[in-house]
C-alpha positions as CSV (number, residue, x, y, z in Angstrom):
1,X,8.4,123.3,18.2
2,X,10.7,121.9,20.9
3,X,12.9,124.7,21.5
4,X,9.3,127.0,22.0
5,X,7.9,124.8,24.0
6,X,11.0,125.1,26.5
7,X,10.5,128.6,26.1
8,X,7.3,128.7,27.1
9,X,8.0,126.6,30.2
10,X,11.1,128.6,31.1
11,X,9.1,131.5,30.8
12,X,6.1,130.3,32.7
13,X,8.9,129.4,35.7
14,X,10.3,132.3,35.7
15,X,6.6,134.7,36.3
16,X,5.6,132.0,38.8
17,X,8.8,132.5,40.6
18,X,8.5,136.4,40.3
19,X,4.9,135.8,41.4
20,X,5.7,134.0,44.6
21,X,8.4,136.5,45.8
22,X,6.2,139.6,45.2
23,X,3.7,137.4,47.2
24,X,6.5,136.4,50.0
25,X,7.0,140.4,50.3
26,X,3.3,141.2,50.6
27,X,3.1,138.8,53.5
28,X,6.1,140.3,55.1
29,X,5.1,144.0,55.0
30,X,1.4,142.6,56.5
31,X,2.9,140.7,59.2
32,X,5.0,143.9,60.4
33,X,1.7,146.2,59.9
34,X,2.8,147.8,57.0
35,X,-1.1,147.2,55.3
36,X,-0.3,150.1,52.6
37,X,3.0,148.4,51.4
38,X,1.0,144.8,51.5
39,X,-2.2,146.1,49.3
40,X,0.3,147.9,47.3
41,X,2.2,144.6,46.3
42,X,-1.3,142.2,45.8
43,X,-3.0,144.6,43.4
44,X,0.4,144.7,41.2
45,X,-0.4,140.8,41.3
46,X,-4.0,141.1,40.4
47,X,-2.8,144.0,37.7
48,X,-0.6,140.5,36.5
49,X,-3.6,138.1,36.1
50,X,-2.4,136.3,39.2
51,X,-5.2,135.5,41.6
52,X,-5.8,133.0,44.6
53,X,-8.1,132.5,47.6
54,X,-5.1,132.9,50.1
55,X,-3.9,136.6,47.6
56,X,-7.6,137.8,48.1
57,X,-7.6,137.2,51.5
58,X,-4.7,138.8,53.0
59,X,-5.6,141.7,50.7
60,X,-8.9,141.8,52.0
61,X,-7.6,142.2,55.9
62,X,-5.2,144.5,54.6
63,X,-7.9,146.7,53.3
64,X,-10.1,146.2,56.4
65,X,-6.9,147.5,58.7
66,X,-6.2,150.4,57.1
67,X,-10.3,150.7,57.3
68,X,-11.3,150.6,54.1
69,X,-14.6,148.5,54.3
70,X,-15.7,148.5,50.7
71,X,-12.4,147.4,49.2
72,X,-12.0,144.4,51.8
73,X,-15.6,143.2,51.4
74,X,-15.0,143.4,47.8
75,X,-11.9,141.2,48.2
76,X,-13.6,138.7,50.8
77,X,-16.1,138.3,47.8
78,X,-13.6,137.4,45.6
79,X,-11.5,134.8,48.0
80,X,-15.4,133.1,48.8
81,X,-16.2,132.5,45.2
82,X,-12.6,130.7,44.8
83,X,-12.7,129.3,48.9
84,X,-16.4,128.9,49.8
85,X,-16.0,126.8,52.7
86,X,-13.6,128.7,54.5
87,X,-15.0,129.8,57.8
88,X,-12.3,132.6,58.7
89,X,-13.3,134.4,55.2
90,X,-17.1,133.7,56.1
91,X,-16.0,135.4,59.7
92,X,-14.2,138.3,58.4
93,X,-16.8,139.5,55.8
94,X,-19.1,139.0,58.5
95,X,-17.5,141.7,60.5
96,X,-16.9,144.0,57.5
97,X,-20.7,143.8,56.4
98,X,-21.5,144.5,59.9
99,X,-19.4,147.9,59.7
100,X,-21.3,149.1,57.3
101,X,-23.1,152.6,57.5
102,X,-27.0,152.3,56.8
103,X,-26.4,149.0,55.7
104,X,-30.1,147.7,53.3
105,X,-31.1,144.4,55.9
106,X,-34.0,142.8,53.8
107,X,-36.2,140.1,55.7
108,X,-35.5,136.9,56.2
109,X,-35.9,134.7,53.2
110,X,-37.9,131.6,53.1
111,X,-35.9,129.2,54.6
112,X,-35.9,126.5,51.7
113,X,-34.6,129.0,49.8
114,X,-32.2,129.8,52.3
115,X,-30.9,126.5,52.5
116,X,-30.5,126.0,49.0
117,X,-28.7,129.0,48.1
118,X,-26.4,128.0,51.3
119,X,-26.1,124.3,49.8
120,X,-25.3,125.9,46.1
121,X,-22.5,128.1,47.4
122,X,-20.8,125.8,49.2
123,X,-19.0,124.6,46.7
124,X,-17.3,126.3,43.4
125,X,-18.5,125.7,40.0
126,X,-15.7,123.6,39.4
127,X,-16.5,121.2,42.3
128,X,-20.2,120.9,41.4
129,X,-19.1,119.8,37.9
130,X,-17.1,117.0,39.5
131,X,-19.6,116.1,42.1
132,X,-22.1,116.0,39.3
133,X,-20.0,113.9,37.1
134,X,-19.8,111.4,39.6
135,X,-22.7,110.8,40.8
136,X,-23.4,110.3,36.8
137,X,-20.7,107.5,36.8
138,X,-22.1,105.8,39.9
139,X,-25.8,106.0,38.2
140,X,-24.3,104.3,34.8
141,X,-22.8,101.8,37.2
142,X,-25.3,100.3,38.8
143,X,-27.9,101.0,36.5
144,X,-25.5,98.6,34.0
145,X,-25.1,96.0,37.4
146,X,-29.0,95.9,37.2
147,X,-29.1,94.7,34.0
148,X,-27.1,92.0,34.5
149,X,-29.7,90.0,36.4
150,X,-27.0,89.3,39.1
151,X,-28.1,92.2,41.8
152,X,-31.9,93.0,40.0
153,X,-33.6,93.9,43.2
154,X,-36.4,96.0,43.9
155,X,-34.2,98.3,46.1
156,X,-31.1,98.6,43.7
157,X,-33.9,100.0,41.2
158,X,-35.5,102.8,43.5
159,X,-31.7,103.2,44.8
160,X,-31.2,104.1,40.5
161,X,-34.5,106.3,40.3
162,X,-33.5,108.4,43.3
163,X,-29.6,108.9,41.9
164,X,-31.3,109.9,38.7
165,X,-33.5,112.9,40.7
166,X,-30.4,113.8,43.0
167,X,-28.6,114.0,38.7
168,X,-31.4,116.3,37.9
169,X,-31.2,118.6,41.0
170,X,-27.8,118.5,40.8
171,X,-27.3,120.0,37.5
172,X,-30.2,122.2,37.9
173,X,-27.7,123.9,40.7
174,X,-24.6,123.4,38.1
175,X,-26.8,125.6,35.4
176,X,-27.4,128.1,38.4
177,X,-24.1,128.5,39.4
178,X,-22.4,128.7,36.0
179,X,-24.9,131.7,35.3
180,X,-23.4,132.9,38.8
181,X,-19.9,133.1,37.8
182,X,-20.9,134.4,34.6
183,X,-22.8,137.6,36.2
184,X,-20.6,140.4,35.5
185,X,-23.6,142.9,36.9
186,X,-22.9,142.6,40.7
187,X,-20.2,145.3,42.5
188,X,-18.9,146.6,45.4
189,X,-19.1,150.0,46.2
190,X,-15.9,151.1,47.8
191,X,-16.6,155.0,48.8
192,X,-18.7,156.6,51.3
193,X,-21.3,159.0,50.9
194,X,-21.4,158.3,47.1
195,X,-24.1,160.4,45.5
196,X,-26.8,158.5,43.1
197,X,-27.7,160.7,40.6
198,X,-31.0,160.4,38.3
199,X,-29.2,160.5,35.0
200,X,-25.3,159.6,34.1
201,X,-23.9,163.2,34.4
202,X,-23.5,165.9,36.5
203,X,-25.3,169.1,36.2
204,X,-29.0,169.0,36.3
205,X,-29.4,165.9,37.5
206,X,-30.9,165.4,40.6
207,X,-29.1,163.8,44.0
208,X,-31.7,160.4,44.7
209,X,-30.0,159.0,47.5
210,X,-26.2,158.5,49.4
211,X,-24.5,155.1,49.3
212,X,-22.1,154.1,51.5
213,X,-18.8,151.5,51.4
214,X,-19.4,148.0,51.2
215,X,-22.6,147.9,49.8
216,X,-23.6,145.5,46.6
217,X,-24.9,146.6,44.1
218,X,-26.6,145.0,40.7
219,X,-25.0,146.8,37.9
220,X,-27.9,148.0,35.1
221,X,-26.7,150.4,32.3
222,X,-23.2,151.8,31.7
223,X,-22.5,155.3,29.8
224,X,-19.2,156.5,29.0
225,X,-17.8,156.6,32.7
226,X,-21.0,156.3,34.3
227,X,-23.1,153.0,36.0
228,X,-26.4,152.5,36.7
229,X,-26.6,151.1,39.8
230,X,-29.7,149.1,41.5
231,X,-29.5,148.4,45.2
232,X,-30.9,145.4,47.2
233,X,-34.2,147.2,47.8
234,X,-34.9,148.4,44.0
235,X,-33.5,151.5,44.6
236,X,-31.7,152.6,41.0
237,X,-29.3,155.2,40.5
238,X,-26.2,156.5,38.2
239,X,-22.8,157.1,40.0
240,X,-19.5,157.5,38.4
241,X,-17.6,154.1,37.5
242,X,-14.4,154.7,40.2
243,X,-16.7,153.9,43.1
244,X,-17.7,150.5,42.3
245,X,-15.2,147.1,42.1
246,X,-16.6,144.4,39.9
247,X,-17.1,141.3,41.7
């Protein structure tokens, strides 16, 4: 058991270290322009099961030099759900989206609703779980000090009753998020003037509408290599599964 164990350990060394120089040589060719080498190096990592904020990131401004808008907003996507609170990813896809042909702009949303999807997405489902757990912990705590007689104040009580709402709310946006990062229906489309057909074939089907690059998409039914896709404003559609990245 001891002798596998090392194995397993030496192994495990051994990828990371293999991992980190392929990632050392990806940084190198993007810092000397060479964006095709770069992308070429960071998908063999992802192809690995190797991801990080930092992998998606340079990938993603690798992709938006050589001017390939879907596939960087795709990998901005990615670094966010991993980095949510970094401002230069929240500035680049910003820039992507806005290159965009014929980009769907729906109204602005009620701003509640706003805010709370801003406050929910600032932090990773991880993070919320830890937060959460906390403010649990503190709640127990002073709930127990109350019962000791030696702090039982009228405030310390409505201090409890409002920690228990905040609880409530906040695993209200734990459930939300988990079913976020559990959503395997949203994608990126990554190739311009992609026809949406009315049926998952070619032939007789009829052409319902062009989608361009960096557009997201909900992801409805799948056939053989075919997706139904549904765009922002209801619009549905089949195209074939090579022009859409999984997010």
């Amino acid at each position: 058991m001891r002798i596998l164990l090392t194995i397993i350990l030496l192994f495990s060394k051994i990828l990371s270290q293999s991992i980190d120089g392929k990632f050392y040589a990806g940084n190198n060719f993007y810092n000397n322009s060479k964006y095709l080498e770069a992308i070429e190096i960071y998908e063999q990592i992802l192809l690995e099961g190797w991801e990080s904020s930092d992998l998606y990131y340079n990938l993603g401004n690798s992709y938006f030099r050589q001017n390939q808008i879907g596939q960087s907003i795709w990998a901005y996507h990615k670094a966010l759900k991993m980095n949510p609170r970094n401002s230069d990813l929240s500035h680049n896809l910003e820039i992507a989206n806005a290159r965009i042909k014929d980009r769907i702009i729906l109204p602005e949303e009620f701003f509640l609703l706003d805010l709370y999807r801003h406050i929910k997405s600032r932090y990773t489902f991880n993070e919320w779980l830890i937060i959460g757990s906390i403010t649990i912990l503190f709640t127990v705590v002073l709930f127990i000090v109350s019962k000791t007689y030696l702090f039982n104040n009228f405030v310390l009580e409505k201090v409890i009753v409002f920690l228990l709402i905040f609880v409530l709310i906040e695993h209200g946006i734990i459930l939300d998020r988990f079913f976020d990062e559990n959503d395997n229906k949203l994608g990126v489309i990554i190739d311009n003037e992609v026809d949406a057909y009315s049926g998952p074939f070619y032939g007789d089907n009829s052409i319902l509408f062009k989608i361009n690059e960096g557009t997201m998409v909900k992801i409805g039914q799948d056939q053989k290599n075919w997706l139904e896709i549904i765009l922002l404003d209801g619009n549905r559609g089949w195209i074939p599964l090579e022009k859409v990245r999984f997010l």
